[in-house]
N, C-alpha and C positions, 0 to 999 in steps of 0.2 A: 125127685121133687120138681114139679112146674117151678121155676124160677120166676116166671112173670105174673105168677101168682100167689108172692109169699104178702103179706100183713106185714107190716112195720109200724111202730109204734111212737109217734109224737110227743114231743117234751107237756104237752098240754094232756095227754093220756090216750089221746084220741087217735084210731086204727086206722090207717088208708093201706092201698095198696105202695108196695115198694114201683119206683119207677126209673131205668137206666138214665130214659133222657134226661131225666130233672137231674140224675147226679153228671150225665157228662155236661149238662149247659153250665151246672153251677161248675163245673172245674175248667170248662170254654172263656167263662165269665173272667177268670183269673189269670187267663194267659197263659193255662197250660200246653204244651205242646201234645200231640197224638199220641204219639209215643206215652209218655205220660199217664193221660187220661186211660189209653189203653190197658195200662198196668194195674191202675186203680182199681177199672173196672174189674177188670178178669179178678184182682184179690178181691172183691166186696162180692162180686158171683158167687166165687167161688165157696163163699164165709158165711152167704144168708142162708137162715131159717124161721119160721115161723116167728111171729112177736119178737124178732130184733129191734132194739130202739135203734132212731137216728142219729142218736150220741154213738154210737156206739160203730156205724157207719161213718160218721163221722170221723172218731179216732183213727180207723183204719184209713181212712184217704190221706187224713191228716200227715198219722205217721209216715208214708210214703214220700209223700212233698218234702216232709222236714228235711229227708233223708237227700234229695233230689234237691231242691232248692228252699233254702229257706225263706226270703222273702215271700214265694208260693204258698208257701204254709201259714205264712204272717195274714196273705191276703184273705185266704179261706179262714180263716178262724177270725175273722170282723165281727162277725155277729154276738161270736162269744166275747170275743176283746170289750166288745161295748158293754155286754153284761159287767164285764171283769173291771171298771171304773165306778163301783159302785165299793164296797156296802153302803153307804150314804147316797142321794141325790147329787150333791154337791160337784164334784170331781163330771159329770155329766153335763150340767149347766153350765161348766166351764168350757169344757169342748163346745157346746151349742156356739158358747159366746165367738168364740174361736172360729169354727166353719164360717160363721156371719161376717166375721174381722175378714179371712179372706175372700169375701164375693161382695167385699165393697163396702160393709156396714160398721160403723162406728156403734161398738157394743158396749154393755153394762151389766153384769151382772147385781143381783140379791138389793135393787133400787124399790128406793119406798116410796110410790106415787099416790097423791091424794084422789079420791073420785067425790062424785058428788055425794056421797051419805057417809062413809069410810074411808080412812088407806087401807092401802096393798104394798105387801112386800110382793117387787114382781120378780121372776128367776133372770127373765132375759130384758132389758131396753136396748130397741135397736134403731141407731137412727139413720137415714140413706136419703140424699136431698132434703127437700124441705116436709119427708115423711118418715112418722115414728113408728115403730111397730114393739108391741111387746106381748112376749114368750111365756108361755108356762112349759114348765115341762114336768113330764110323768117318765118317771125312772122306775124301770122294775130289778131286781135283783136274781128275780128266778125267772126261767123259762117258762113258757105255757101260759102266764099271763099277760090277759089283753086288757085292753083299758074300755071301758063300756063306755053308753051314753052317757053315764052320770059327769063323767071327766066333762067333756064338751058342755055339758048343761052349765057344773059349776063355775067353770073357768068362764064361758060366756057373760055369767051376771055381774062380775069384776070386772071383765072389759068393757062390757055398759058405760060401769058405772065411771073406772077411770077416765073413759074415753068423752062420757059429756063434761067431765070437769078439765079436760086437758083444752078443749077445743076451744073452751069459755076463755081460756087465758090468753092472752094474744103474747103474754111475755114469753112463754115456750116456743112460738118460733117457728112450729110444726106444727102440723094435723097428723093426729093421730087415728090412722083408718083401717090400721091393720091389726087384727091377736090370731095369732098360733096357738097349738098347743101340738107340743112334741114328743111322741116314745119311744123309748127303744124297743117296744115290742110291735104290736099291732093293734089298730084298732076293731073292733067290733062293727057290724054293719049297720047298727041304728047309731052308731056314734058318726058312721061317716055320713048317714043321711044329716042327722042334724046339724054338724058340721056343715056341708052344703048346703043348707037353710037358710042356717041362721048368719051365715059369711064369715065362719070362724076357718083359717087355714090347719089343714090338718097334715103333719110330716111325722109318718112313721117309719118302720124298718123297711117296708116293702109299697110304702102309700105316701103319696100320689107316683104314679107308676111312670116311669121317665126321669121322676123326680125326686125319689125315695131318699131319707136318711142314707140306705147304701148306695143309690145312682150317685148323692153328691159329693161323699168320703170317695168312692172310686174315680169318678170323673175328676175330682180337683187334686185329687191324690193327698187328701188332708186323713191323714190314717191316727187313729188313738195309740198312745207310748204302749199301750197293752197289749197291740198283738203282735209285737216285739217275740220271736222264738228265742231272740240269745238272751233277752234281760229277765231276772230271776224276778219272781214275786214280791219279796223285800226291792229290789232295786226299783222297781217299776212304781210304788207305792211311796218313796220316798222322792222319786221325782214328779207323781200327784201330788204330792202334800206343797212342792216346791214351783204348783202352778203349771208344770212341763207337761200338758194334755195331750200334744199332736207331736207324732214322729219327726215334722220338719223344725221343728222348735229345735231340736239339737243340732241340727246342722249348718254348720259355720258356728256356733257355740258349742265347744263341747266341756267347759267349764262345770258343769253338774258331771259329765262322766269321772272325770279327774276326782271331782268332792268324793266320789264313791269308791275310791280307790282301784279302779278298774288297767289293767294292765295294758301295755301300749298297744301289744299283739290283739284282745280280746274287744281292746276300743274297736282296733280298726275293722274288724268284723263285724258290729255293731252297727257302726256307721256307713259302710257298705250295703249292709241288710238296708238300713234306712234311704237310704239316696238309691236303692233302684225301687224301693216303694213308691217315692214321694217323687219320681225321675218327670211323671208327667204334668205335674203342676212346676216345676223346677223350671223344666223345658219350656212351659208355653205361659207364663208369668207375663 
């Protein structure tokens, strides 16, 4: 069998060809060494056939890393960890709040801004200088879906609207010149034309490119509790419910690990995994 000719199959349903480089830059992306990547490869060569999914690709990299180093394994499974803060929206707009908290911005979540015809409950207020910005964010729970233009249409008429009745106020303090709207997946290409239009900021998994959802979780090393390899499902959930979104939130706290009754030995594993994740926003804070 041609190997550089097999089909592989996307979470969204859709066929492209399988591609070595995409899988060794995505495990370059994470810091794997040669060595490493090497091994990955040759076992996923080795394993492909026609209509393999890249879930499926996935687990087998995955399981390699875990075996090899687990924070490696932590980083490569982001995109799922970020799935994995759902079934609700909620637990998602807290991380948003979070990434903004660390790049300077005094955040708000689930605030109810007046505009000039209606309120809004909005997900994110963010405010930095004497400028406000506020977030919508679109959470998806499954793979394969992208957020169309309707996202951007509707979200745009509420910034409108909030945004002429903020400006009108001089006791707010701010101008309010900015709205987002944020996914964990991707957006569709008439959503990013209109987005660039209409001057709504658009931050998805892999958009704006330099800038992505995953450029700024990897660059500040602001990682989700979820793609934790050593903490269990119940554990990792009970420390959402308790507001713990980001990996570095435990560290120098580890007061919640304690709450969970977790063993001195299996802490410090834990927290090790976590401090060489989180090592490069630690480092250059």
């Amino acid at each position: 069998m041609d190997k550089n000719n097999i089909d592989i199959i996307k979470s969204s349903g859709k066929k492209v060809k399988f591609s070595l480089s995409k899988l060794r830059s995505s495990l370059k992306r994470i810091g794997a060494s040669r060595e490493t990547i090497n091994s990955i490869i040759d076992t996923v060569r080795d394993e492909l056939y026609q209509g393999i999914s890249t879930n499926e690709i996935y687990n087998r990299a995955y399981a390699i890393l875990k075996k090899k180093k687990s924070y490696m394994a932590s980083k490569y499974k982001l995109k799922k960890a970020i799935y994995e803060l759902g079934p609700t929206g909620f637990p998602f707009e807290r991380f948003i709040k979070a990434l903004l908290q660390y790049s300077g911005y005094d955040a708000f979540v689930g605030e109810v801004l007046q505009g000039k015809c209606v309120s809004h409950e909005i997900d994110v207020v963010a405010h930095k200088g004497n400028e406000t910005t506020v977030i919508e964010c679109k959470f998806h729970g499954e793979q394969g879906l992208n957020c169309n233009v309707k996202v951007p249409l509707y979200i745009n008429s509420r910034f409108q609207d909030v945004k002429e009745h903020w400006n009108n106020v001089s006791e707010n303090g701010t101008k309010l010149n900015a709205g987002w709207v944020v996914t964990n997946t991707r957006f569709t290409e008439d959503a990013v034309k209109y987005g660039r239009c209409c001057g709504l900021y658009l931050l998805s998994w892999d958009y704006p490119e330099g800038e992505s959802l995953r450029d700024r979780i990897d660059n500040l090393g602001l990682y989700p509790i979820t793609v934790s390899t050593l903490l269990t499902k119940r554990e990792k959930q009970f420390l959402l419910s308790r507001s713990i979104v980001l990996c570095r939130q435990l560290i120098g706290d580890v007061f919640y690990l304690d709450h969970l009754g977790i063993s001195e030995e299996r802490k410090e594993k834990i927290l090790n995994e976590i401090e060489l994740l989180c090592n490069y926003s630690i480092q250059y804070e």
